[in-house]
Structures are given as C-alpha cells and as structure tokens.
Rosetta silent file (secondary structure, phi, psi, omega in degrees, C-alpha in Angstrom):
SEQUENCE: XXXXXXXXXXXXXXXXXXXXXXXXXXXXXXXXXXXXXXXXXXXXXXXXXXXXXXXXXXXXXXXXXXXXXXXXXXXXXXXXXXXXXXXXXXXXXXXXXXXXXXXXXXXXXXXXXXXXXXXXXXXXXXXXXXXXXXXXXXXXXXXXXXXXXXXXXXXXXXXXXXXXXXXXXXXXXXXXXXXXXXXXXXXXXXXXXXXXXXXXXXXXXXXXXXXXXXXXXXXXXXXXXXXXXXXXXXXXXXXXXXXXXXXXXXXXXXXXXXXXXXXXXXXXXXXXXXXX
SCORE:     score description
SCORE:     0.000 S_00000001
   1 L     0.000  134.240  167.114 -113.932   24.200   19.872 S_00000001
   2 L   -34.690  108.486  179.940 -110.231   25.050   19.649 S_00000001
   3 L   -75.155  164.008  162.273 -110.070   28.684   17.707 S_00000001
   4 L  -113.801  161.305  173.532 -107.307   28.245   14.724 S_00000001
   5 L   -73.053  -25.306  167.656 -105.467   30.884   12.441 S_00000001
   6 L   -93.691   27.096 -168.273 -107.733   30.204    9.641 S_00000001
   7 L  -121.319  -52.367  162.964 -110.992   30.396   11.595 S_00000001
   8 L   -21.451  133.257 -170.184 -109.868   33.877   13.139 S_00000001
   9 L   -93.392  139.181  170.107 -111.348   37.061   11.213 S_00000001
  10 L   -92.688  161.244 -166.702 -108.290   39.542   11.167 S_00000001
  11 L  -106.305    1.201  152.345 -108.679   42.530   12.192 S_00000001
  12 L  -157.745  177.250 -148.459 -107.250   44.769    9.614 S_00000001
  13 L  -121.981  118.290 -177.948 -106.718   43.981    6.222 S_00000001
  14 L   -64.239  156.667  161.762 -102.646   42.528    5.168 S_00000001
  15 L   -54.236  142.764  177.125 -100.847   44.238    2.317 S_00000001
  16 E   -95.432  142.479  152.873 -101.514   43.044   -1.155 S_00000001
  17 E   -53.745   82.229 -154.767  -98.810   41.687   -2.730 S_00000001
  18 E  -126.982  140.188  173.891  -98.237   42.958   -6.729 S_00000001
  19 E  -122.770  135.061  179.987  -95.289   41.573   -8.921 S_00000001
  20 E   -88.758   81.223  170.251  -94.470   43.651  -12.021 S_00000001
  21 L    75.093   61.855  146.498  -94.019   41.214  -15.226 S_00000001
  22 L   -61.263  144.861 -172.891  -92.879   38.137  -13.350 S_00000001
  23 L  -117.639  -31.244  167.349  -90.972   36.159  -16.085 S_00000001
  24 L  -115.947  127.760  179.456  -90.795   32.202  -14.287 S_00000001
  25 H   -53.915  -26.461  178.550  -93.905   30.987  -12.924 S_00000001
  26 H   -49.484  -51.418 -166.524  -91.364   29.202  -10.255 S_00000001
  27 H   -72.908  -43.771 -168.754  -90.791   32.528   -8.701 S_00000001
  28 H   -77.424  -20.289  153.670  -94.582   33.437   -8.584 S_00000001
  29 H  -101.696    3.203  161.976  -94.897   30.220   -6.775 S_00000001
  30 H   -63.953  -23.979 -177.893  -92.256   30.699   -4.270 S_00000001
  31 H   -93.464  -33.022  162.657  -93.193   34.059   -3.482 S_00000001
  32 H   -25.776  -46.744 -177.543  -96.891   32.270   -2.740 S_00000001
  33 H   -66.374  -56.524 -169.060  -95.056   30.159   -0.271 S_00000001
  34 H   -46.316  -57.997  174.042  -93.471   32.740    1.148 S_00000001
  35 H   -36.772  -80.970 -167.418  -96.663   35.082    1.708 S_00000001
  36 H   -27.974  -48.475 -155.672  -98.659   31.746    3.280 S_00000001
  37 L   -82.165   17.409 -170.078  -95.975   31.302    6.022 S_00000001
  38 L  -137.166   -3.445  152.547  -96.410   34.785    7.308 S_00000001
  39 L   114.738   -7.757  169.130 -100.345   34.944    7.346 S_00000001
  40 L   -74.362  150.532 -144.796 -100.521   36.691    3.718 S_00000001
  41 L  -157.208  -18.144 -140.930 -103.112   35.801    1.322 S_00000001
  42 L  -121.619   79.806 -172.880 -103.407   38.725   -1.531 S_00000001
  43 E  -129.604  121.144 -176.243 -101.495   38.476   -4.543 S_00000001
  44 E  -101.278  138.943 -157.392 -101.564   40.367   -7.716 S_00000001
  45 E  -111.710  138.375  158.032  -99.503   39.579  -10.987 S_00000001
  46 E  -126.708  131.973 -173.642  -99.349   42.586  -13.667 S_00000001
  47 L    46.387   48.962 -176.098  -98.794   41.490  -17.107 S_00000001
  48 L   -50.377  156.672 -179.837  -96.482   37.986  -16.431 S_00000001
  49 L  -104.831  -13.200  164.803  -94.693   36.864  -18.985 S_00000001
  50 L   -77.148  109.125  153.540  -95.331   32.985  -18.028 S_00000001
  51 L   -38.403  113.086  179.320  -98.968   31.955  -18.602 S_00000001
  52 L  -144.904  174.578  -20.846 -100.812   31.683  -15.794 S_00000001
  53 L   -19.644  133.547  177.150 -102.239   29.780  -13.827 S_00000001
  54 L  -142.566  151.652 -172.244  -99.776   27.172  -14.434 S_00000001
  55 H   -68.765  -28.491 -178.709  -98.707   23.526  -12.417 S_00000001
  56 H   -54.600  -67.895 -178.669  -94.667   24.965  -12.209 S_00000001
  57 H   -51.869  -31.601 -174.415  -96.318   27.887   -9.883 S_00000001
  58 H   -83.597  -41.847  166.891  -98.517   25.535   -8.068 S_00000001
  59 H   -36.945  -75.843 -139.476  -95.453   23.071   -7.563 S_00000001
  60 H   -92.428   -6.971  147.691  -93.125   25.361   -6.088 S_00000001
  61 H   -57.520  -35.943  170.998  -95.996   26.799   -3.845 S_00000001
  62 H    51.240  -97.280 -144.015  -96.415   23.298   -2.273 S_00000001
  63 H  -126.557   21.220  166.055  -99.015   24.303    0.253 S_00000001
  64 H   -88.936   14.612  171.368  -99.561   27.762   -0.578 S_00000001
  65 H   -15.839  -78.703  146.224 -102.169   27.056   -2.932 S_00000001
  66 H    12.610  -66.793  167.682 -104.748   28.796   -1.657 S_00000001
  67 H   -38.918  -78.646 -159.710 -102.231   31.966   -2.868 S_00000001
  68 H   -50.758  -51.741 -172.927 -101.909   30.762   -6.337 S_00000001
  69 H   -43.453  -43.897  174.956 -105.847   30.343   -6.507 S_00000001
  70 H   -79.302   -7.332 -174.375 -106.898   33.546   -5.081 S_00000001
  71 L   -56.249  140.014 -179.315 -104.265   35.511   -7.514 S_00000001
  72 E  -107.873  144.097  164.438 -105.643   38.469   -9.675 S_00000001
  73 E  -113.537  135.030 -178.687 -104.046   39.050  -13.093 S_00000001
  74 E  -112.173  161.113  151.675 -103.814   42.770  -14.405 S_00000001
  75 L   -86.555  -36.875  159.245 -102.597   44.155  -17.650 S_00000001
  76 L  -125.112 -167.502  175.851 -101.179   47.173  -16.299 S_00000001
  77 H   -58.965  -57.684 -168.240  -99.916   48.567  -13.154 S_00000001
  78 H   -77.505    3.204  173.935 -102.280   51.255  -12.688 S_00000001
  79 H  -103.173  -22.342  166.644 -105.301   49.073  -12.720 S_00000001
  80 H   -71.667  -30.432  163.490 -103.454   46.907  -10.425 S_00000001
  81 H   -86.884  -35.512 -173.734 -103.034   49.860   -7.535 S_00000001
  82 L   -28.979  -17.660  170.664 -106.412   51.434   -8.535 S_00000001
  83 L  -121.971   22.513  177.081 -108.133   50.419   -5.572 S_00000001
  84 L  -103.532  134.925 -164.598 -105.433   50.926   -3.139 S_00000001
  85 L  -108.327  -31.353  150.642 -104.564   54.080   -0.722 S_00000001
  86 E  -139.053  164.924 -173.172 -101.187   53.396   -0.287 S_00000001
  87 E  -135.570  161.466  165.356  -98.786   51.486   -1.769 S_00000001
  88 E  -106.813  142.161 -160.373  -94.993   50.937   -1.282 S_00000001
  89 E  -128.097  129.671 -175.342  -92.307   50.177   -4.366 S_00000001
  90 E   -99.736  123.844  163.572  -89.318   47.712   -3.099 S_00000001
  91 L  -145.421  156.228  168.905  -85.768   48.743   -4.873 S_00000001
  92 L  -129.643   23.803  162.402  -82.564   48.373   -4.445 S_00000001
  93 L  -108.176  143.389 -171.082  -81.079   51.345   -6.483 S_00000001
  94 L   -72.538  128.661  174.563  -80.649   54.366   -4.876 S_00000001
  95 L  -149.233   79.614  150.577  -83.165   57.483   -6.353 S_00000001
  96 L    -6.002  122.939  171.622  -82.271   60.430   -4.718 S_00000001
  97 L    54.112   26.472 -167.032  -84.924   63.182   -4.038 S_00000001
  98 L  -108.164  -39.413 -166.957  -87.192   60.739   -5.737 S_00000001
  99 L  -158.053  156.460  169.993  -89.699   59.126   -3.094 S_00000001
 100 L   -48.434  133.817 -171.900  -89.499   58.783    1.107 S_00000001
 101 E  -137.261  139.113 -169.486  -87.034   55.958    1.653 S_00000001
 102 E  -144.999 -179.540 -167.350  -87.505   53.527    4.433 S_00000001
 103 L   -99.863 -133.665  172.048  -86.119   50.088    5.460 S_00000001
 104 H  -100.590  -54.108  166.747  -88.617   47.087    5.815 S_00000001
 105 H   -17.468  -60.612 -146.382  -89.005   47.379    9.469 S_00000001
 106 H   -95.050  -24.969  165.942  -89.960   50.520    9.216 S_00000001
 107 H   -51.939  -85.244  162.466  -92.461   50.016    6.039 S_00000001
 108 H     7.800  -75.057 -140.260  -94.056   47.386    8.183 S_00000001
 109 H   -66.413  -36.494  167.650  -94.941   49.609   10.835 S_00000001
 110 H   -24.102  -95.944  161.713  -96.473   52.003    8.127 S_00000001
 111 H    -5.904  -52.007 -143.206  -97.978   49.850    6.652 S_00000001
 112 H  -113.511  -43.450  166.057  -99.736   48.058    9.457 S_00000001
 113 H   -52.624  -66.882  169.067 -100.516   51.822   10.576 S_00000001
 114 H   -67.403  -13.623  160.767 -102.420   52.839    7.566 S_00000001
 115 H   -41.175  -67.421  179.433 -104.362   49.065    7.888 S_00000001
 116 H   -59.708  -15.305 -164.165 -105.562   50.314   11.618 S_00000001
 117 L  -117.175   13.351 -177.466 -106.983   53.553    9.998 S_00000001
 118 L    84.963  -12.118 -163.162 -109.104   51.390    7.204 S_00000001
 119 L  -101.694 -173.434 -155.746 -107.184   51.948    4.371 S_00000001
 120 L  -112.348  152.136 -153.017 -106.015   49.201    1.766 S_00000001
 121 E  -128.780  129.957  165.907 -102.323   48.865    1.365 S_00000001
 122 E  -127.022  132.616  171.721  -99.929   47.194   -1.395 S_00000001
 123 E   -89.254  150.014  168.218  -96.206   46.570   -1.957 S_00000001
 124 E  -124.742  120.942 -177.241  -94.594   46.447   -5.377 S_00000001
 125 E  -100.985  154.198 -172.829  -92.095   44.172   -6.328 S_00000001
 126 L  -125.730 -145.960 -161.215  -90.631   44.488   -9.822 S_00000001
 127 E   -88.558  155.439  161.878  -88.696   42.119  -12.307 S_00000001
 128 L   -15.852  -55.389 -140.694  -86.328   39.699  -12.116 S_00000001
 129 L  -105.089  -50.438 -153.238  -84.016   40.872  -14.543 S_00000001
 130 L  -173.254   32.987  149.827  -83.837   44.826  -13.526 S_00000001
 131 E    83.841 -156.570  142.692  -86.181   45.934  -11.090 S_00000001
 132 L  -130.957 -178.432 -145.751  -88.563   48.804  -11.505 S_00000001
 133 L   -76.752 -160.895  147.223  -88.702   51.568  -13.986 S_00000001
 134 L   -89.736  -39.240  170.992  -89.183   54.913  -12.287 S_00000001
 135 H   -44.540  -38.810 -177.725  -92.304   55.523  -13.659 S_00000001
 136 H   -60.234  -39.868  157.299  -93.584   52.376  -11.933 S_00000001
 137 H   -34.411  -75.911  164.698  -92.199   54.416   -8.812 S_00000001
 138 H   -15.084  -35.067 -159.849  -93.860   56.983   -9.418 S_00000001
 139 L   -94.376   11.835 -177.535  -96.992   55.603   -9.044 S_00000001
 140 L  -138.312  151.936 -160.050  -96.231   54.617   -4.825 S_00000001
 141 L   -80.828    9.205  178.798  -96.059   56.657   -2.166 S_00000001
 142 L  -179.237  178.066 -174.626  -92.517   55.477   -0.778 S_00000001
 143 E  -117.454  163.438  170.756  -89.478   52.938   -1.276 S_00000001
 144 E  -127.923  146.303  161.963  -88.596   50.230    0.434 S_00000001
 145 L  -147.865  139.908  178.199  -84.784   49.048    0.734 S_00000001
 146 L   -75.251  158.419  166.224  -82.801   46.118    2.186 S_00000001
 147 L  -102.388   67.257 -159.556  -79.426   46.529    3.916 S_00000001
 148 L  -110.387  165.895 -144.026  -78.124   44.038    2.315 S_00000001
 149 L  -108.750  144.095 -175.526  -74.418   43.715    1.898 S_00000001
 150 L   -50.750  -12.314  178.387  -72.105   45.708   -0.988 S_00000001
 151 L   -78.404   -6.799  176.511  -69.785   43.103   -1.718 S_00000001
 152 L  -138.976  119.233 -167.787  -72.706   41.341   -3.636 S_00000001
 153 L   -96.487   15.061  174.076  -73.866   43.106   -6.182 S_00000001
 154 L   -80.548  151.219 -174.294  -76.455   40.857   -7.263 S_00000001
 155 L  -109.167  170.833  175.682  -79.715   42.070   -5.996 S_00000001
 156 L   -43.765  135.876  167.827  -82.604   39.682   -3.790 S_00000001
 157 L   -69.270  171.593  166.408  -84.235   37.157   -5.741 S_00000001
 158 H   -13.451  -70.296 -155.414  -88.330   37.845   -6.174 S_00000001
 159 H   -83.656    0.582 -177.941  -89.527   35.446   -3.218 S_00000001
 160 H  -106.978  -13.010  139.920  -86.901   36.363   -0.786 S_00000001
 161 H   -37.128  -47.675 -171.595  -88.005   40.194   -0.946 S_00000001
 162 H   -98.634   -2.310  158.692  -91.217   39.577   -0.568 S_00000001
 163 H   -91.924   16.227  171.985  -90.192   36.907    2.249 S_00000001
 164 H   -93.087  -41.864  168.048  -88.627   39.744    4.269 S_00000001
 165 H   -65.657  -44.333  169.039  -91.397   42.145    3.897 S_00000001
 166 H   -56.352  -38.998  169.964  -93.731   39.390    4.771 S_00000001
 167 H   -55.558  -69.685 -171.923  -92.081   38.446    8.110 S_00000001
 168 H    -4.180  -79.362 -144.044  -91.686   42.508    8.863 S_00000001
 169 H   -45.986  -47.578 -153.889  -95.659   42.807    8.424 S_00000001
 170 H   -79.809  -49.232  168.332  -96.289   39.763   10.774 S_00000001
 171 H   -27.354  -42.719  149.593  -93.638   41.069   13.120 S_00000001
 172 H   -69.610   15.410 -174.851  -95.184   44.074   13.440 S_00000001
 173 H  -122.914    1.748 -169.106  -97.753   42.668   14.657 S_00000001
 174 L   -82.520  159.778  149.941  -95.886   40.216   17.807 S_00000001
 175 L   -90.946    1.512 -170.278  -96.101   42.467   21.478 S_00000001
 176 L  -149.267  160.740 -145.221  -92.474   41.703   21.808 S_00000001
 177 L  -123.669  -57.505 -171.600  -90.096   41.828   18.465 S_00000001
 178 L   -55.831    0.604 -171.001  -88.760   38.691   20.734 S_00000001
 179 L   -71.996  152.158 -171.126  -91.989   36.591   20.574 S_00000001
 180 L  -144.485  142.498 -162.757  -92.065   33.345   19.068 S_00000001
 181 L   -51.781  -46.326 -168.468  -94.561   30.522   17.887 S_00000001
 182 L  -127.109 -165.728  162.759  -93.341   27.818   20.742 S_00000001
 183 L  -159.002  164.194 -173.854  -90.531   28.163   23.313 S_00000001
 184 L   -60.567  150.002 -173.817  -88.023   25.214   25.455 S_00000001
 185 L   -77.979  135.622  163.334  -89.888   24.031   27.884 S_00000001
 186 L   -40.077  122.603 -149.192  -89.357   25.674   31.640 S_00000001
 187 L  -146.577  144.165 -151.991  -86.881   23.613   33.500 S_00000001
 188 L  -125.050  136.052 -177.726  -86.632   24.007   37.561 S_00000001
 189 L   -69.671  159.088  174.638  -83.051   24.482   38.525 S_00000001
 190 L   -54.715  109.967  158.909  -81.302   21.682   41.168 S_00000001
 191 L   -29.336  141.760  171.298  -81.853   22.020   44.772 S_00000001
 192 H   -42.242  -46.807 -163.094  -78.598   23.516   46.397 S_00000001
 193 H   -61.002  -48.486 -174.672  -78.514   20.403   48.579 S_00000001
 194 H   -66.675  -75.395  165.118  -78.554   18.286   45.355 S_00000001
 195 H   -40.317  -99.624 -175.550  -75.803   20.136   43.609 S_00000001
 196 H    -9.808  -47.048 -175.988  -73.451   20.611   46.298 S_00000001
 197 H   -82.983  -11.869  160.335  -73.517   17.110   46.998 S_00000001
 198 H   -43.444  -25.369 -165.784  -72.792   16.609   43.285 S_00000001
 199 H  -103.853   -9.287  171.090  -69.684   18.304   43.507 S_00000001
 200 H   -68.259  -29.523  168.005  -68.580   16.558   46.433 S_00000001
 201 H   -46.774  -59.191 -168.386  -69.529   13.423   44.695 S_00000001
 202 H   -94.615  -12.101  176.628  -67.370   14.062   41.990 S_00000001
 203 H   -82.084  -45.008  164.987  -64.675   16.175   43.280 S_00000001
 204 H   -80.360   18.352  161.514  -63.404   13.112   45.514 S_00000001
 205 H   -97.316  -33.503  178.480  -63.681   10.430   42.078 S_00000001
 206 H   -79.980  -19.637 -162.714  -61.539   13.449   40.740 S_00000001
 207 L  -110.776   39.652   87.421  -58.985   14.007   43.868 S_00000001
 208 L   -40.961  -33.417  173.321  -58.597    9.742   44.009 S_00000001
 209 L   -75.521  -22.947  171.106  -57.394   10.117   40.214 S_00000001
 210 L    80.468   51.087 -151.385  -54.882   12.444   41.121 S_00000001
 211 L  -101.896  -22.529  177.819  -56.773   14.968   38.590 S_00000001
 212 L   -68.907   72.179  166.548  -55.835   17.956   41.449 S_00000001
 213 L  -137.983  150.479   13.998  -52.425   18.747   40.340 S_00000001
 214 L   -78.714  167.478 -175.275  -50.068   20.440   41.511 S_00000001
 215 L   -66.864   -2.255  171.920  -51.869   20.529   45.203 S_00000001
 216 L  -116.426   20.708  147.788  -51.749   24.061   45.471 S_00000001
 217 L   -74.220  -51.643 -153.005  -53.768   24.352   42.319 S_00000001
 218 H   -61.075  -36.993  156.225  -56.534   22.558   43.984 S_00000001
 219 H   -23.034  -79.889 -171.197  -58.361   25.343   45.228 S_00000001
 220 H   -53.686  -58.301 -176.966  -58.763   26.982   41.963 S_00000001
 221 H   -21.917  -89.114  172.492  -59.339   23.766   40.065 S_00000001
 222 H     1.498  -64.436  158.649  -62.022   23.295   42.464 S_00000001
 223 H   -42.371  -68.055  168.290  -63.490   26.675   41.982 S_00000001
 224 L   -59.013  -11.924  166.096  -63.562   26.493   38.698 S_00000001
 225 L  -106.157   22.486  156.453  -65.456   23.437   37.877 S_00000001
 226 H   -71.094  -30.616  169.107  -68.129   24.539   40.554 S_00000001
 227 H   -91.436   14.318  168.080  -68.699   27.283   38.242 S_00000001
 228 H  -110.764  -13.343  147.846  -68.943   25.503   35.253 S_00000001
 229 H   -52.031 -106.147 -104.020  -71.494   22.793   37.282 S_00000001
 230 L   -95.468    3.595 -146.691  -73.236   25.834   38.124 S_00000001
 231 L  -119.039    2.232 -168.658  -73.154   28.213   35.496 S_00000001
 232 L  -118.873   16.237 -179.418  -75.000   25.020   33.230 S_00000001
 233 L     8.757   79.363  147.054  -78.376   25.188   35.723 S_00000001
 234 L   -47.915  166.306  166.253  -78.649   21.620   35.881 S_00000001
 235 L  -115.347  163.234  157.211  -82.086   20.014   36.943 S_00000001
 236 H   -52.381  -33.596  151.881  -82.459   17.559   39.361 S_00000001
 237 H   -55.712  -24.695 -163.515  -82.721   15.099   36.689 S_00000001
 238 H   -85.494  -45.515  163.133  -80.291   16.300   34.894 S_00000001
 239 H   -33.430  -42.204 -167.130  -77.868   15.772   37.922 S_00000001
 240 H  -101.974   -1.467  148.970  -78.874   12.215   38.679 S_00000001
 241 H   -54.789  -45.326 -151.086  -77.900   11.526   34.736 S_00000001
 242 H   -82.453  -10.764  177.431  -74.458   12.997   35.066 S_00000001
 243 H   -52.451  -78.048 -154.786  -74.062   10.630   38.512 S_00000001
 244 H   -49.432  -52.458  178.266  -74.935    7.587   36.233 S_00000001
 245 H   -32.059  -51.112  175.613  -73.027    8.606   33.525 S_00000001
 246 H   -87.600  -32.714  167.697  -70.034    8.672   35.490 S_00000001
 247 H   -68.660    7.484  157.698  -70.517    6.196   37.765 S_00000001
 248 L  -114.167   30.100  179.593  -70.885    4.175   34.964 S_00000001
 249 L  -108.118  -27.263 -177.794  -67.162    5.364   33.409 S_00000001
 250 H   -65.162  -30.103 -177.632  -66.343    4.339   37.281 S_00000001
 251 H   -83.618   13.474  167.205  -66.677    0.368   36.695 S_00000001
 252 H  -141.336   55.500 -176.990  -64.598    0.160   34.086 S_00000001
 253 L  -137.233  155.006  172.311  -61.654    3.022   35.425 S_00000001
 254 L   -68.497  148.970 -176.437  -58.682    2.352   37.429 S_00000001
 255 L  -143.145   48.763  138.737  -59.202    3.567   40.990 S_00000001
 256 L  -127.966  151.558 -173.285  -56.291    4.936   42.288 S_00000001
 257 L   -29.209  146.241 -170.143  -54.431    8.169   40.702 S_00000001
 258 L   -90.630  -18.250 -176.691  -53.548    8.427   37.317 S_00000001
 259 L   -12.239  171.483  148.070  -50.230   10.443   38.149 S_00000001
 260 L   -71.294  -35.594 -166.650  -46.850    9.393   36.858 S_00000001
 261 L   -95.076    1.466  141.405  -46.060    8.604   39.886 S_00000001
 262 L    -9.939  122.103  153.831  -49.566    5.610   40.207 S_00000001
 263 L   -40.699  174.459  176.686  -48.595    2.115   41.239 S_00000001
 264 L   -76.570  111.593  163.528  -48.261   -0.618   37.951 S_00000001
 265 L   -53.756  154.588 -170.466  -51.527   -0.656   37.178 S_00000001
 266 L  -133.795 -162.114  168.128  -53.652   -4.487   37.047 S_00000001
 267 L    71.930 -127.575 -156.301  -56.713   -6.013   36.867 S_00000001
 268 L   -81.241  -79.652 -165.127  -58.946   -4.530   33.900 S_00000001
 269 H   -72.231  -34.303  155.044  -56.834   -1.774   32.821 S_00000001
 270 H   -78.472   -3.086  166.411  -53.553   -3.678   32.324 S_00000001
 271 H   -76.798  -35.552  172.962  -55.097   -6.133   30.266 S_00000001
 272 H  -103.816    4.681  153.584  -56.136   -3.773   28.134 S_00000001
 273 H   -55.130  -48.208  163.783  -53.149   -1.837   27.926 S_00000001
 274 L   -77.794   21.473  172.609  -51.624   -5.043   26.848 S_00000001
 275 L  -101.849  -22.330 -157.454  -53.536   -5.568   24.511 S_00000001
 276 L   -76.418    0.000    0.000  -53.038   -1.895   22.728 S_00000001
C-alpha cells in the first residue's frame, strides 16, 4: 500500500499554534486552514472572545476541521505555554533590548532545531485589534517579525501570520528551499537535424514573402530568428506543430512577396481585399 501524509508518523513534533483573545471565530477558522495546508495540526485559543466551538470557525476552515476539533481552550496564557520549552511571540512593533529578534525564516530553523533535540515548541500570535502586551512577551523566549513593507501601516491579519510561519516551518524542512510538491514534466529538446531543417523550412516561406528586407539585412534577420527558434527548446513535437500551424496560414496566403513592389495580387486574396 501507497504510504500517504496522514499515515506517516513525523518525526519530531510541529509547533503549537496559540492565539491570544481571538475576537471573530472567522479568523480562528482561517488560521485552521492555514495550519492544515502546511502539515500543522496543534492549536491553542487563550481566552477568545467568540464562543467556541462555533459553525463560523468550522465554515471558514473548510477542510481544516480536523484543526478546529483538536483545538484546546485556555483561560490564561501561562497555562497555555505551561507545558512548552520554548516558545516564540510574533510582533510587529519594535521592543528594543526587550527579547532576541529574528525573522520567520530564521524562527523556523530554531524552531525545527529545538523539535530535533525533543523539546515542545509554540508560537504566539496576539489580537486582532493591537497585538501583544509586553507582558505576554515576556513570557517567550524570542520575537518573531515580518519585513513587511512601511508604506502600510496596517499590520498582518491573524491567519496570514500564522500562514507565513506555517510555510517557514514546512520549508525548513524541504532539502532544497527550491523544492516543490510536483514539477513540468521533462521535455527532450529537437534533434539538430529536425530544427535546422525547420529553419530552412520556414526561412524560404519567409524569403518568397519578401519578409528579408532590405537584402543586406538578411543575414542578421536570419540570425536572429534562429536564436529565438532556438533559445525556445522546442521538442520534436513541438516543431511538427509549428510546421502545421503555418503550413496551414500557407493555404490561405498569397505566395509571392508581400513588398510594395508584389505583382496585383488575385485569386483568394483579391477577393477578399475587395470585399474589405
């Protein structure tokens, strides 16, 4: 049988998740969502001001359930870290000389460090409305801060804090910062043989059209759309589209040069010129 990400045991234990006096139940499920899509599972509410469990949090979780279900509710803070060895406090006011200040990246790495050594780890996010106090600081062993930019002085909502830290954590856990759930499929470049004679193909449907001008331009022309053919690593397939494609633009095109100086055009193409 096929293993899956919920059948896997992990192998060190994710950050818990603690919101200080969430005030819309919307928010508490949105940050739910967020956590699910990044492998998080551990979420702690202290004092909310929304009853909860409630269906508005379970709505806007959509399929983070699981989240909402497993949530612990505290009355304070310090019963909510009590069984945790370190914790981190997310702000986005500056407090000098007050606690180690680091960005999320760098939290992460922490983080994910003190995990590998056994111990149990939590972030604190605080309220809507104004953050957290310093005393609530106080109580974590560093800060976390975004770079986010000064011309907007509004700070992150709830779930998109805690959907930045969650991506970090799982990030810090990829072997490459570049790694990614799928990738484009692997695509085998043209034989030489095949390309070349594409451009020969198409460079004489272009020099019958009179598209090489003036003639001592023709070089360069020349050059240059071999390197824009080549510089687009066609496939063989891809090659024997762009044929049909143009040979089907050929059966309805005039087919001698388009120049000013081109005979009166007939046939096909002065009919519909007269028609225009």
């Amino acid at each position: 049988m096929v293993e899956t990400a919920k059948q896997r045991t992990p192998t060190i234990k994710d950050p818990v998740i603690i919101l200080i006096e969430p005030q819309l139940p919307e928010n508490i499920g949105m940050v739910a969502r967020a956590m699910a899509n990044f492998g998080l599972t551990e979420l702690r509410l202290v004092n909310p001001r929304a009853k909860f469990p409630c269906k508005k949090a379970n709505a806007t979780a959509r399929r983070a359930g699981h989240v909402i279900k497993s949530t612990v509710v505290f009355k304070t803070l310090h019963h909510a870290v009590s069984d945790l060895n370190y914790v981190l406090a997310t702000t986005a006011r500056a407090r000098h000389g007050f606690k180690p200040v680091s960005s999320a990246a760098e939290a992460a790495y922490t983080l994910r460090l003190c995990a590998q050594n056994k111990e149990k780890t939590g972030i604190l996010f605080g309220r809507e409305c104004f953050g957290l106090s310093n005393d609530e600081i106080s109580l974590a062993d560093g800060i976390i801060t975004f770079p986010v930019s000064t011309a907007f002085t509004t700070s992150l909502n709830i779930a998109q804090a805690v959907l930045l830290m969650s991506y970090e954590w799982m990030k810090s856990s990829l072997e490459k910062e570049t790694q990614t759930c799928f990738r484009s499929p692997s695509v085998a470049r043209a034989d030489k043989d095949i390309l070349h004679g594409f451009f020969s193909w198409i460079e004489a449907r272009l020099d019958v059209r009179g598209y090489f001008r003036p003639p001592e331009r023709k070089e360069t022309m020349i050059t240059n759309l071999r390197a824009v053919l080549t510089r687009a690593g066609f496939s063989n397939a891809e090659i024997r589209l762009l044929r049909g494609v143009i040979s089907s633009l050929d059966r309805f095109s005039f087919q001698r040069q388009h120049g000013s100086d081109a005979p009166e055009r007939k046939g096909m193409m002065g009919k519909y010129q007269s028609d225009q």
